[in-house]
C-alpha positions in Angstrom: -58.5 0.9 -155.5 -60.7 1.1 -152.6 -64.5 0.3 -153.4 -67.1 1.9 -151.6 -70.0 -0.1 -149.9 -73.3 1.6 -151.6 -75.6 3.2 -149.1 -78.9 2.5 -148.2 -81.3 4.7 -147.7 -85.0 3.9 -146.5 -87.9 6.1 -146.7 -89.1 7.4 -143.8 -90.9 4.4 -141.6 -91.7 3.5 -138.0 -90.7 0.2 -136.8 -92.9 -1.3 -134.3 -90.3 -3.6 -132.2 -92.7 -5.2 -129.7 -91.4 -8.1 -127.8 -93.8 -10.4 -126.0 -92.0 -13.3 -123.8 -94.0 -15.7 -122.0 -92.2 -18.0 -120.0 -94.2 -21.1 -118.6 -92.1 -23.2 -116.3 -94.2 -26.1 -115.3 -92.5 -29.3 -113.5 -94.3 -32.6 -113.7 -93.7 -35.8 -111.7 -95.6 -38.7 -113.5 -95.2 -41.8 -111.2 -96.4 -45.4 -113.0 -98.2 -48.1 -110.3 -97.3 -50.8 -112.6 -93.3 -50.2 -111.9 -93.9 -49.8 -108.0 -95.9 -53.0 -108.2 -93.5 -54.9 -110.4 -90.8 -54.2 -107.7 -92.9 -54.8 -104.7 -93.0 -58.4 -106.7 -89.9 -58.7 -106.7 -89.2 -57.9 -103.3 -92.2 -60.5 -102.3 -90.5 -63.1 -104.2 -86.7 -62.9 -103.2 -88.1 -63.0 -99.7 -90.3 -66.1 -100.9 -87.8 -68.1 -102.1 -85.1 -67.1 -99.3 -87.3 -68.7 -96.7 -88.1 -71.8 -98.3 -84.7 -72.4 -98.8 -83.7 -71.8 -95.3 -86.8 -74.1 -94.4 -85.7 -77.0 -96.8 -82.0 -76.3 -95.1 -83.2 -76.5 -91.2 -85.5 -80.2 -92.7 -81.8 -81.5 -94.1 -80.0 -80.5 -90.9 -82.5 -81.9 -88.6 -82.7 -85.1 -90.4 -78.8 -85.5 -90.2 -79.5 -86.0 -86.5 -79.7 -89.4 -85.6 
């Protein structure tokens, strides 16, 4: 037995397919002053603290000397 798939039939109608596509492409660069200046700190401070070692090392070396 082979069963038929009913048919369908619609009235007569006009489909009004309309298709509007709006493409916005935007690119955004957002840069935050508080990270710049948290590594310009940084920077600042490992600077700091490598020439006050290298002060406190020249101060032991010279006072090795007799």
């Amino acid at each position: 037995m082979v069963k038929k798939e009913p048919e369908i039939k619609s009235g007569p109608s006009t489909t009004n397919n309309k298709s509007d596509i709006k493409v916005n492409n935007q690119f955004s660069l957002t840069i935050n002053f508080g990270d710049s200046l948290n590594v310009l700190a940084l920077i600042a401070g490992i600077y700091l603290i490598k020439r006050i070692t290298k002060k406190k090392k020249l101060q032991k070396h010279m006072e090795q000397w007799p």
